[in-house]
Backbone as XML, in Angstrom:
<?xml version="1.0"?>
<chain id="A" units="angstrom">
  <residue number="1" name="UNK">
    <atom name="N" x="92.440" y="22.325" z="64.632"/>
    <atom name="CA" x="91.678" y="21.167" z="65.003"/>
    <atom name="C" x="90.624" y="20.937" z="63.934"/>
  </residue>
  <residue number="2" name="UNK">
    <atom name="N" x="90.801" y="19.770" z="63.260"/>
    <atom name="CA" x="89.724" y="19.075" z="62.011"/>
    <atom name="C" x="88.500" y="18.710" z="62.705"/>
  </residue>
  <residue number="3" name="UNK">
    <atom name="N" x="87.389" y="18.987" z="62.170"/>
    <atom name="CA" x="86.091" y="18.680" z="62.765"/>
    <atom name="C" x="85.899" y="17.283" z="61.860"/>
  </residue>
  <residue number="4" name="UNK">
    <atom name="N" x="85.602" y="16.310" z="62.401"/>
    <atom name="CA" x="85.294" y="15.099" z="62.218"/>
    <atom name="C" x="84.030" y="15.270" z="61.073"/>
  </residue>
  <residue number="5" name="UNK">
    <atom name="N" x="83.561" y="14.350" z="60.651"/>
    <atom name="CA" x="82.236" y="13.910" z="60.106"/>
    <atom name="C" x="81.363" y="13.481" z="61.078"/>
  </residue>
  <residue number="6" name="UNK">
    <atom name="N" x="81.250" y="12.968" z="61.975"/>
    <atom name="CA" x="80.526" y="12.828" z="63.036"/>
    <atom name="C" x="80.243" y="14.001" z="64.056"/>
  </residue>
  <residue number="7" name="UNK">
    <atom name="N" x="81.611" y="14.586" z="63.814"/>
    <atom name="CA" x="81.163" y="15.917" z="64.571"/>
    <atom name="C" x="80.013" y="17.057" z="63.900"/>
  </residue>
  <residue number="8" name="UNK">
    <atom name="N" x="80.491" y="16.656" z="62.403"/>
    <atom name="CA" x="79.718" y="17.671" z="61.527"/>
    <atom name="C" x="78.717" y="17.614" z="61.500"/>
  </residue>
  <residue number="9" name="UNK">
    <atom name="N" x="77.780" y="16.163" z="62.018"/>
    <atom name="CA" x="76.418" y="15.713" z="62.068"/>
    <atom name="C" x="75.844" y="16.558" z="62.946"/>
  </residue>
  <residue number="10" name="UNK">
    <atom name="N" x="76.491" y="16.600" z="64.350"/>
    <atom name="CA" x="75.822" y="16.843" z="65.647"/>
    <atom name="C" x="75.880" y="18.356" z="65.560"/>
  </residue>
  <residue number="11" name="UNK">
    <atom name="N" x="76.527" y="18.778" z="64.793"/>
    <atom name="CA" x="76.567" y="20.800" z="64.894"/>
    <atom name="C" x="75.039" y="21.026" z="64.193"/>
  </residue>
  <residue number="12" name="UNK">
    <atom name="N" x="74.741" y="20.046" z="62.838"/>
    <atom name="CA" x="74.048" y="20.889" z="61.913"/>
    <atom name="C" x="72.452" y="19.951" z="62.878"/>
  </residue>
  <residue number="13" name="UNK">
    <atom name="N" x="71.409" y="21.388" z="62.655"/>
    <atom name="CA" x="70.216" y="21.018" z="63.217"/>
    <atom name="C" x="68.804" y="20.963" z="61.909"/>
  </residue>
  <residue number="14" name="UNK">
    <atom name="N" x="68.908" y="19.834" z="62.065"/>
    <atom name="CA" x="67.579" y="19.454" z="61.006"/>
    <atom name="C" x="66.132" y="19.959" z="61.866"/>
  </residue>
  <residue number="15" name="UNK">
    <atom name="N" x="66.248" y="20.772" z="62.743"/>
    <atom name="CA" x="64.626" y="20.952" z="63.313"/>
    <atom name="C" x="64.253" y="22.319" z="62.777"/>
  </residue>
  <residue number="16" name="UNK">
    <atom name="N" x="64.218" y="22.857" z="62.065"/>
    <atom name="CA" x="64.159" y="24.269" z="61.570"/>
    <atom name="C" x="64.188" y="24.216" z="60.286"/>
  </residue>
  <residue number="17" name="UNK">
    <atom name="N" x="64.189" y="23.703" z="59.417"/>
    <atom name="CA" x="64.814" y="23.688" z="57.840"/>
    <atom name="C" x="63.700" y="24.963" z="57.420"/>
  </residue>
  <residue number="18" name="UNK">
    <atom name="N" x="64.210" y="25.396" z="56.428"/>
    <atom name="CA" x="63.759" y="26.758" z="55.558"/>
    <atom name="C" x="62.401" y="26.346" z="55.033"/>
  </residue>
  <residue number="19" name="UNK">
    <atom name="N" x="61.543" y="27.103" z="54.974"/>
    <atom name="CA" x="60.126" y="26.462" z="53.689"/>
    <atom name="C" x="60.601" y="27.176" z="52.703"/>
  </residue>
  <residue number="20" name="UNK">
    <atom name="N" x="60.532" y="26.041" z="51.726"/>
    <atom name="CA" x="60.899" y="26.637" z="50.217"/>
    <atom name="C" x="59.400" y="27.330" z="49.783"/>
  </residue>
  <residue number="21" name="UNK">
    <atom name="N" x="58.665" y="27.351" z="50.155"/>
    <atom name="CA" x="57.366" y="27.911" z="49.596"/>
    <atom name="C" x="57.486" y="29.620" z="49.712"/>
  </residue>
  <residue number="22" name="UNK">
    <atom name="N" x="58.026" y="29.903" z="51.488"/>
    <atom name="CA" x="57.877" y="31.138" z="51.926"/>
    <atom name="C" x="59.564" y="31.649" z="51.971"/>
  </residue>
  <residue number="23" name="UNK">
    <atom name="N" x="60.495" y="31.412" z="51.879"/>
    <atom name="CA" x="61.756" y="31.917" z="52.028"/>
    <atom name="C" x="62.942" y="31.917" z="50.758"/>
  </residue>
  <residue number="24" name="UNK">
    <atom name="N" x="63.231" y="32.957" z="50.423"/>
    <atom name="CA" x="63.934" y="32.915" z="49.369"/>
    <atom name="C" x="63.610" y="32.850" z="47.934"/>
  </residue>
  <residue number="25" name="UNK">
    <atom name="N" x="64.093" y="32.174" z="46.837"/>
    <atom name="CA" x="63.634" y="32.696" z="45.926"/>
    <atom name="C" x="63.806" y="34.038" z="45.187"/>
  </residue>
  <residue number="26" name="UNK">
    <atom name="N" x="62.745" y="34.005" z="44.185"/>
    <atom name="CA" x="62.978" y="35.392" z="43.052"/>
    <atom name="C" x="62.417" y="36.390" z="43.801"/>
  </residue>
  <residue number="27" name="UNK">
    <atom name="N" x="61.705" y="36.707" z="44.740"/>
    <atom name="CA" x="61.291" y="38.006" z="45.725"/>
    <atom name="C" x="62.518" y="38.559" z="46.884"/>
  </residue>
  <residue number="28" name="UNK">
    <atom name="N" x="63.128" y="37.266" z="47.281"/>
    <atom name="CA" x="64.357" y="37.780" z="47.470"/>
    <atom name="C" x="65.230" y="38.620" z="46.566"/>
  </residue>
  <residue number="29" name="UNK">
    <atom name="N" x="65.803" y="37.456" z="45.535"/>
    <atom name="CA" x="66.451" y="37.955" z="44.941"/>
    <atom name="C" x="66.463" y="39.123" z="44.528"/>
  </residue>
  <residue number="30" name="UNK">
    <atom name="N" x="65.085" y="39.675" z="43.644"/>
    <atom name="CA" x="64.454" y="40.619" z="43.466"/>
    <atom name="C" x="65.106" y="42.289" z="44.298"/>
  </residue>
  <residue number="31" name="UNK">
    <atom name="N" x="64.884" y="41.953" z="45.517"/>
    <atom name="CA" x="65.249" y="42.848" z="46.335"/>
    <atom name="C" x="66.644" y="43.016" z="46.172"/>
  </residue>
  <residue number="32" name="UNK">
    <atom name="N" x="67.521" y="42.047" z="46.092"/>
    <atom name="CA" x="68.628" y="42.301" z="46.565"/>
    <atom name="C" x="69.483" y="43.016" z="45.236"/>
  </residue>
  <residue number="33" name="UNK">
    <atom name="N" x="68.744" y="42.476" z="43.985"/>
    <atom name="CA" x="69.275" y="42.661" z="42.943"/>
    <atom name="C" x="69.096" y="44.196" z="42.741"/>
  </residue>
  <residue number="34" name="UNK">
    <atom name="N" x="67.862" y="44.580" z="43.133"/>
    <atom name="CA" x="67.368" y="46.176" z="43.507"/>
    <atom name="C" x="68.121" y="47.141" z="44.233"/>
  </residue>
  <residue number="35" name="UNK">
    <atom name="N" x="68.578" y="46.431" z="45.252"/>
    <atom name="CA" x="69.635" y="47.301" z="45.917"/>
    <atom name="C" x="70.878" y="47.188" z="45.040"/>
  </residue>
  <residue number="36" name="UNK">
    <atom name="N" x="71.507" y="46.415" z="44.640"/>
    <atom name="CA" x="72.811" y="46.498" z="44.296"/>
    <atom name="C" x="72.764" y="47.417" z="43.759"/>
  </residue>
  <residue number="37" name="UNK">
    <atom name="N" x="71.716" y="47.145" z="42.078"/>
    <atom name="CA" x="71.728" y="48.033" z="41.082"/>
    <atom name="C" x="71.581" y="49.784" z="41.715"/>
  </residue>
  <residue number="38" name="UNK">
    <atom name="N" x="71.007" y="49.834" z="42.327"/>
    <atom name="CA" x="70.422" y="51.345" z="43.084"/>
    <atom name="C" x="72.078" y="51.505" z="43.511"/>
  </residue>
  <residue number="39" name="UNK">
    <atom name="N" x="72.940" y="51.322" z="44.393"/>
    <atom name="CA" x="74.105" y="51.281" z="44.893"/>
    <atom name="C" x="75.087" y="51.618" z="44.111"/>
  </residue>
  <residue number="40" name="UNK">
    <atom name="N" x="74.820" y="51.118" z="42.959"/>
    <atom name="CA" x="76.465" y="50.580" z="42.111"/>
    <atom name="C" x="75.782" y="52.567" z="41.238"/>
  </residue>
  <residue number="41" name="UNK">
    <atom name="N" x="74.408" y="52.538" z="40.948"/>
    <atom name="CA" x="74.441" y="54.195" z="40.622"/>
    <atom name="C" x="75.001" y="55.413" z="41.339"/>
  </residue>
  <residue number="42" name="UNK">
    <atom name="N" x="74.335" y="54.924" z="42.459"/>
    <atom name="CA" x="74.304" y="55.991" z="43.746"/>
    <atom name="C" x="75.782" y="56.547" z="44.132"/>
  </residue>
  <residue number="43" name="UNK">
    <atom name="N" x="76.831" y="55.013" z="43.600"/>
    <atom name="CA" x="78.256" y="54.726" z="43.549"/>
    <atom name="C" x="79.089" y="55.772" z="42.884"/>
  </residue>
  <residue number="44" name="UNK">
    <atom name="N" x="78.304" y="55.509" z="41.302"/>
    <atom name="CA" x="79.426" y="55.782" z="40.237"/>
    <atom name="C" x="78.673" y="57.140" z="39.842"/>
  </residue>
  <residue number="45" name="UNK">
    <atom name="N" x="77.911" y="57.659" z="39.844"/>
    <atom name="CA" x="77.112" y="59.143" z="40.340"/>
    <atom name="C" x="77.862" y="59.901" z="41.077"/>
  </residue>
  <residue number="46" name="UNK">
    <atom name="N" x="77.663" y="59.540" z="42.486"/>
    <atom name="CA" x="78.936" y="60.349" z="43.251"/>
    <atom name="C" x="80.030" y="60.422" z="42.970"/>
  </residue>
  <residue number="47" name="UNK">
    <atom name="N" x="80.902" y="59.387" z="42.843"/>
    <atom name="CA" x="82.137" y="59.365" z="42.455"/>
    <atom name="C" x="82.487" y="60.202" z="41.178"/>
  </residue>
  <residue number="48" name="UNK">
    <atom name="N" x="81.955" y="60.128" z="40.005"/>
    <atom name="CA" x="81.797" y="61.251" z="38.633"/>
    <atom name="C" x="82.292" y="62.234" z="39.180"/>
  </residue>
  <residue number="49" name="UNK">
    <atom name="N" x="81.172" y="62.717" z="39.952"/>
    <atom name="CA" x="81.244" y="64.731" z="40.668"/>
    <atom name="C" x="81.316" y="64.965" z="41.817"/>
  </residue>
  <residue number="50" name="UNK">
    <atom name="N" x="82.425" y="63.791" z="42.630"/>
    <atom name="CA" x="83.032" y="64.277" z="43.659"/>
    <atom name="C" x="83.915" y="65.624" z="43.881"/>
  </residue>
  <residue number="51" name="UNK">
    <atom name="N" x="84.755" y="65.225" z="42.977"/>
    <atom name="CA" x="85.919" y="65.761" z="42.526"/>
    <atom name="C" x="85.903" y="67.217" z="42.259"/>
  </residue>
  <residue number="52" name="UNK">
    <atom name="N" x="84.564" y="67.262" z="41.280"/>
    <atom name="CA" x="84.230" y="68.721" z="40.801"/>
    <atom name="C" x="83.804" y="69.499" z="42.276"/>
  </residue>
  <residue number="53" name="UNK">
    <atom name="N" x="82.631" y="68.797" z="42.694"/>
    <atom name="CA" x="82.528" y="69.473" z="43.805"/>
    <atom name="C" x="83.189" y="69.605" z="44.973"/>
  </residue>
  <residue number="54" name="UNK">
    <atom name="N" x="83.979" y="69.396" z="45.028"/>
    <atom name="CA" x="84.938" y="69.155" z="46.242"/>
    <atom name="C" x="85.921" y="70.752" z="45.846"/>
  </residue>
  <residue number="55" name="UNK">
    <atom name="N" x="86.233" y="70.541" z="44.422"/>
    <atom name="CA" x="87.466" y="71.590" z="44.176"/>
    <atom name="C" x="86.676" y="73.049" z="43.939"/>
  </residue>
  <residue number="56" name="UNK">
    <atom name="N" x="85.050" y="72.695" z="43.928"/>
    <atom name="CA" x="84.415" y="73.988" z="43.259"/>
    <atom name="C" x="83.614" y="74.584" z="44.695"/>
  </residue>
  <residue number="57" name="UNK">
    <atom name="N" x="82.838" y="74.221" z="44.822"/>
    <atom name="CA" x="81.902" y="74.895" z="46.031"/>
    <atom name="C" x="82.937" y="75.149" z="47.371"/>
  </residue>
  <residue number="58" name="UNK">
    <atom name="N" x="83.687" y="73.562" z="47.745"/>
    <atom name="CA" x="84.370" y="73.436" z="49.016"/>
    <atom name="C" x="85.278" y="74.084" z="48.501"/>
  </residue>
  <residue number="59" name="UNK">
    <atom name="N" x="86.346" y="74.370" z="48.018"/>
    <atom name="CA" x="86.607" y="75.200" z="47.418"/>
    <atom name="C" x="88.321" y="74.142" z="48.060"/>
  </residue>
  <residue number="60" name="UNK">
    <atom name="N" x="88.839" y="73.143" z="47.847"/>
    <atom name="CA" x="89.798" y="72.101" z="48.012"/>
    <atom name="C" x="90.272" y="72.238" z="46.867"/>
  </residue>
  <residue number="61" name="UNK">
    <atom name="N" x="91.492" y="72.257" z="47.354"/>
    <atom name="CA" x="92.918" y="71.830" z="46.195"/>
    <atom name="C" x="92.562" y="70.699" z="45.658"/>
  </residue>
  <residue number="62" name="UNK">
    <atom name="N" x="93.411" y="70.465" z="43.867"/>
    <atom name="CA" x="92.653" y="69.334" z="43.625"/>
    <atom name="C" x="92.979" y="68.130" z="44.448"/>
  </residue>
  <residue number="63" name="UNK">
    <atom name="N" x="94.454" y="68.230" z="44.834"/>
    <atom name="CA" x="95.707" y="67.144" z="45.536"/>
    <atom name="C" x="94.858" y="66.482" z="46.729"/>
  </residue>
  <residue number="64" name="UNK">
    <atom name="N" x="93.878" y="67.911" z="47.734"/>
    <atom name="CA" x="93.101" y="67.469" z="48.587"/>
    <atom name="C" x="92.058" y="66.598" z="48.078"/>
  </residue>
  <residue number="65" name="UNK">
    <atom name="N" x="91.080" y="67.281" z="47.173"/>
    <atom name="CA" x="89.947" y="66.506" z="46.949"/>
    <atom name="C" x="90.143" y="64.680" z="46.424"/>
  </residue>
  <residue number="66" name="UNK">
    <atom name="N" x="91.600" y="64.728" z="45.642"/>
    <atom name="CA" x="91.420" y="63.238" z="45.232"/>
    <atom name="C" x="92.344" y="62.539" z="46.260"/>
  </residue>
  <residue number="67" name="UNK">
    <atom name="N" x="92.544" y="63.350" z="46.892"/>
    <atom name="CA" x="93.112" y="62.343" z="47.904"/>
    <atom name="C" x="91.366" y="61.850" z="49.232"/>
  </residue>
  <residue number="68" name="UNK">
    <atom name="N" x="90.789" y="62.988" z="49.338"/>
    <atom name="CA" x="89.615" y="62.669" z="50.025"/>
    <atom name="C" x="88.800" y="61.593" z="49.327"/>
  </residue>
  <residue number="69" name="UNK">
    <atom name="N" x="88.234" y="61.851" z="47.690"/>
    <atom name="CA" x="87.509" y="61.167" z="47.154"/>
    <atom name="C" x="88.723" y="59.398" z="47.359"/>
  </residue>
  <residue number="70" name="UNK">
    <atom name="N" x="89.837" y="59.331" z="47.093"/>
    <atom name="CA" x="90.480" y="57.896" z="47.464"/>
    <atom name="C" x="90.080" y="57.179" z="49.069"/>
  </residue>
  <residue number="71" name="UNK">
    <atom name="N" x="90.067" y="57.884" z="49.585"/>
    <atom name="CA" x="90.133" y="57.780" z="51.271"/>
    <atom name="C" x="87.987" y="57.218" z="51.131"/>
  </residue>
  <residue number="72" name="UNK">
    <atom name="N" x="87.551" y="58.227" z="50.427"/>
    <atom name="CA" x="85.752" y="57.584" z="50.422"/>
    <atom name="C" x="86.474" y="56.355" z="49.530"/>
  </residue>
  <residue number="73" name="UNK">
    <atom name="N" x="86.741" y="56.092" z="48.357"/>
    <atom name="CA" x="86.546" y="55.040" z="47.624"/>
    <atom name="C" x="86.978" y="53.936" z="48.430"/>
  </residue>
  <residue number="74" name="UNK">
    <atom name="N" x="87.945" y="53.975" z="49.461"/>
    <atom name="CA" x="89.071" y="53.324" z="50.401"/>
    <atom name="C" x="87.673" y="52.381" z="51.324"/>
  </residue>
  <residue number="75" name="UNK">
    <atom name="N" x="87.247" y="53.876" z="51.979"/>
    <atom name="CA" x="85.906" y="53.618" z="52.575"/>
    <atom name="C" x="84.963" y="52.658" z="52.464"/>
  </residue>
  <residue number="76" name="UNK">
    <atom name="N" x="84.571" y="53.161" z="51.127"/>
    <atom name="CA" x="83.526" y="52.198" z="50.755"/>
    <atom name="C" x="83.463" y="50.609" z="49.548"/>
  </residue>
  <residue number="77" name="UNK">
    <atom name="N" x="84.821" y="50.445" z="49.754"/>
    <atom name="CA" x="85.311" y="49.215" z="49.191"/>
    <atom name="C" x="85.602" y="48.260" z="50.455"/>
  </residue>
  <residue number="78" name="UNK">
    <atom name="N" x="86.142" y="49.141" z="51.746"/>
    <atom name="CA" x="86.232" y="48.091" z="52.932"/>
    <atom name="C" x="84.769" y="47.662" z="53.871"/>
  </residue>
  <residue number="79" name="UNK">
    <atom name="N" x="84.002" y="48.365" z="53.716"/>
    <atom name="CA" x="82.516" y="48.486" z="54.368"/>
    <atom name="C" x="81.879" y="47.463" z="54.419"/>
  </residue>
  <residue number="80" name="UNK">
    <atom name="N" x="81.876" y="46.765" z="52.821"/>
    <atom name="CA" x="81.148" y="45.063" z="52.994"/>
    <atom name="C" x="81.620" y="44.045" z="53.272"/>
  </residue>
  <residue number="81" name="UNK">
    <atom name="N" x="82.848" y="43.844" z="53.681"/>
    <atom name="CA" x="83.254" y="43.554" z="55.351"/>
    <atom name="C" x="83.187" y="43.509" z="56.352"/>
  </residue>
  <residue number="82" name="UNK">
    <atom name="N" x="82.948" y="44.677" z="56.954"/>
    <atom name="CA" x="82.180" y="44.830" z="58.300"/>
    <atom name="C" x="81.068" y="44.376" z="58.148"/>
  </residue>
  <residue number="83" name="UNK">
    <atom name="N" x="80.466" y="44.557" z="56.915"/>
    <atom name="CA" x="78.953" y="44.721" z="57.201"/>
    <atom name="C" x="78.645" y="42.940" z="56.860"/>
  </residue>
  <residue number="84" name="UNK">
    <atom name="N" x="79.899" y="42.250" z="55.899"/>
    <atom name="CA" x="79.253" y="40.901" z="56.083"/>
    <atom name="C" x="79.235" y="40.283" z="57.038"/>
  </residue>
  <residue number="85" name="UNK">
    <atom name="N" x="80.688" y="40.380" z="58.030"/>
    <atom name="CA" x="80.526" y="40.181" z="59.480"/>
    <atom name="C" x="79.496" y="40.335" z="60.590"/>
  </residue>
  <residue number="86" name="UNK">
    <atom name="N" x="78.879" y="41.288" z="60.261"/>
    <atom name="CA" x="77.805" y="42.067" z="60.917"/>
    <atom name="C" x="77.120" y="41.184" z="60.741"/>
  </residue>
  <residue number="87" name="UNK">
    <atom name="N" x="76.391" y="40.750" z="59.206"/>
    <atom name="CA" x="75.405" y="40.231" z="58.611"/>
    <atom name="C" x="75.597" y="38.873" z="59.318"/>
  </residue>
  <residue number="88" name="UNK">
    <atom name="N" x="76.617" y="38.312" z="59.107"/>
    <atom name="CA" x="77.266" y="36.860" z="59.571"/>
    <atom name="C" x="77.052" y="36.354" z="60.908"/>
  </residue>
  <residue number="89" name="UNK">
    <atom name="N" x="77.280" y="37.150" z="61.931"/>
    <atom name="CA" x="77.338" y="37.292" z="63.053"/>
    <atom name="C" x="76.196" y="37.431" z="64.052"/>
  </residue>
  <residue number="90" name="UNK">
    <atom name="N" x="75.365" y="39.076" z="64.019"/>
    <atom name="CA" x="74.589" y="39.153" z="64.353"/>
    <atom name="C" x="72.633" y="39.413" z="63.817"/>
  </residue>
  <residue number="91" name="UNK">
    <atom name="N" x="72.824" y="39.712" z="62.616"/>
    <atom name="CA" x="71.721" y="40.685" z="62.345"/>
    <atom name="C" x="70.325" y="39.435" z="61.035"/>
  </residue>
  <residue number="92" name="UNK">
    <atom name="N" x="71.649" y="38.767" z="60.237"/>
    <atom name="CA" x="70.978" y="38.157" z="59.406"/>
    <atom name="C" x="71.288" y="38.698" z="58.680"/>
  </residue>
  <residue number="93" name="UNK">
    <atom name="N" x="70.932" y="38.218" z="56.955"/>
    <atom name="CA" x="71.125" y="38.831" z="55.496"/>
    <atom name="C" x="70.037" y="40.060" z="55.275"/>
  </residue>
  <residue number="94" name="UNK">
    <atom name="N" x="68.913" y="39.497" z="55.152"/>
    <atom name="CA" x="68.371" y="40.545" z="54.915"/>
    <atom name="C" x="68.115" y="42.012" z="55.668"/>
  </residue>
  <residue number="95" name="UNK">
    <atom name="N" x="67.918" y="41.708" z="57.234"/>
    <atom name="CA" x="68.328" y="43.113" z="57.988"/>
    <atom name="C" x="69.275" y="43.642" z="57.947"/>
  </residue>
  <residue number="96" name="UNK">
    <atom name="N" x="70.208" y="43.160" z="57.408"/>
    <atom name="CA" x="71.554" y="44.129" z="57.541"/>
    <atom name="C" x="71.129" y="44.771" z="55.881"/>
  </residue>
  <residue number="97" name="UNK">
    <atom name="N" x="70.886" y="43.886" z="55.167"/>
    <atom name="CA" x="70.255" y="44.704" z="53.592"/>
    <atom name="C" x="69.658" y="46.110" z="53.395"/>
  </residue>
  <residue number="98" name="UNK">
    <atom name="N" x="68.287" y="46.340" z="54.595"/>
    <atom name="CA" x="67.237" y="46.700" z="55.198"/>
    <atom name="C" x="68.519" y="47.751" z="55.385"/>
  </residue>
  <residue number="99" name="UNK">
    <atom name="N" x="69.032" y="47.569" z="56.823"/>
    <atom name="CA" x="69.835" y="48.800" z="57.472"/>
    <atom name="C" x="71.086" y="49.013" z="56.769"/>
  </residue>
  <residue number="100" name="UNK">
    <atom name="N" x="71.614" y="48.435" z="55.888"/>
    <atom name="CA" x="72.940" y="49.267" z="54.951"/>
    <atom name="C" x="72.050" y="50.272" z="53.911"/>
  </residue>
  <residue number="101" name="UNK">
    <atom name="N" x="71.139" y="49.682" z="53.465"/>
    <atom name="CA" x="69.892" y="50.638" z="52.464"/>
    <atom name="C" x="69.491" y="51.916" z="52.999"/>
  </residue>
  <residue number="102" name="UNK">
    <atom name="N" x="69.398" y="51.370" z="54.468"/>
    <atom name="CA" x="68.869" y="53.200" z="54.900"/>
    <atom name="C" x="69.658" y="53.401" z="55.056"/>
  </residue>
  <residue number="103" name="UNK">
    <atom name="N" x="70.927" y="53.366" z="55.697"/>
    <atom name="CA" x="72.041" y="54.353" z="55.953"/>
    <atom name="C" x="72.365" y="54.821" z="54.906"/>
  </residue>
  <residue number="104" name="UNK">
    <atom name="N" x="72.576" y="53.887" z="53.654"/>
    <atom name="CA" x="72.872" y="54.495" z="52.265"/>
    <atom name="C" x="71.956" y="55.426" z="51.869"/>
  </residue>
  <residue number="105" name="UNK">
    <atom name="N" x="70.763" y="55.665" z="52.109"/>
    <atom name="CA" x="69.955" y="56.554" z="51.626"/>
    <atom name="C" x="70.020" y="57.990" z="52.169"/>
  </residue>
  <residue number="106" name="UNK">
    <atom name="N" x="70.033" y="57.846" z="53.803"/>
    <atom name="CA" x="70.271" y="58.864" z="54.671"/>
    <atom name="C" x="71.545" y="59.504" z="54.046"/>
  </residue>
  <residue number="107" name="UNK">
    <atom name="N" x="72.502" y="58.594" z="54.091"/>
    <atom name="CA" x="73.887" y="59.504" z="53.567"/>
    <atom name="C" x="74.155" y="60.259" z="52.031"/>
  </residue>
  <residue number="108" name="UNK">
    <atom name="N" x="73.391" y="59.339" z="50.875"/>
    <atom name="CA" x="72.790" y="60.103" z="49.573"/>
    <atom name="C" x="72.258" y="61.566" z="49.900"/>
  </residue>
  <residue number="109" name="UNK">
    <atom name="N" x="70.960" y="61.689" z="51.023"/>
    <atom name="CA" x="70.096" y="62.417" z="51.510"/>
    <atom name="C" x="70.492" y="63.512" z="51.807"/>
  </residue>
  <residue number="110" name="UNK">
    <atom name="N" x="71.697" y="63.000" z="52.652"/>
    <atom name="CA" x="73.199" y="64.321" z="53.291"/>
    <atom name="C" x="73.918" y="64.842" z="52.374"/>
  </residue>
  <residue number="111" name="UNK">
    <atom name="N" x="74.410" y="64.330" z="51.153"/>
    <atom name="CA" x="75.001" y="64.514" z="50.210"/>
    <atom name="C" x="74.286" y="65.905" z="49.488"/>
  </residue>
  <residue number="112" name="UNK">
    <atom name="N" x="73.053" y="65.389" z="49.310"/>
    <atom name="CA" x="72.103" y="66.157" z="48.039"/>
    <atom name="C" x="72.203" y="67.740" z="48.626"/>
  </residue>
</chain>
């Protein structure tokens, strides 16, 4: 079912519009660009010396460990999905930012 142009009027609500003064922008951005970058380390850090540690301390076959480290990479390539849904759905952009950041940190935290 095609939503009309007339229909499209009556969905969207002009009583709320954003202040460009206080919302968004380079302080956003800022943040978000902060997390990625922090992420995409936190990423390719772990991933480096998964492997080692997996076959050395845990003491895993290598066959196990890269099949585990695939299954995390599996993991965490499907995640911002859920989590845009999440974002989409219930929480907003930036709280879900907020709470993927701490969980990511907590789980770094677990790691160390």
């Amino acid at each position: 079912m095609a939503i009309t142009g007339d229909q499209l009027e009556n969905t969207i609500s002009p009583a709320n519009p954003a202040v460009r003064l206080s919302s968004g922008g380079w302080r956003s951005a800022r943040l978000i660009i902060f997390v990625e970058m922090a992420e995409h380390f936190a990423y390719y850090g772990i991933s480096s010396n998964l492997i080692t540690y997996l076959t050395g301390p845990l003491g895993q076959s290598t066959a196990a460990a890269a099949a585990n480290v695939n299954a995390w990479s599996g993991t965490v390539s499907f995640l911002p999905l859920l989590w845009g849904f999440i974002a989409d759905s219930f929480l907003g952009r930036f709280c879900t930012i907020l709470i993927a950041s701490c969980l990511y940190i907590l789980g770094l935290g677990l790691l160390s």
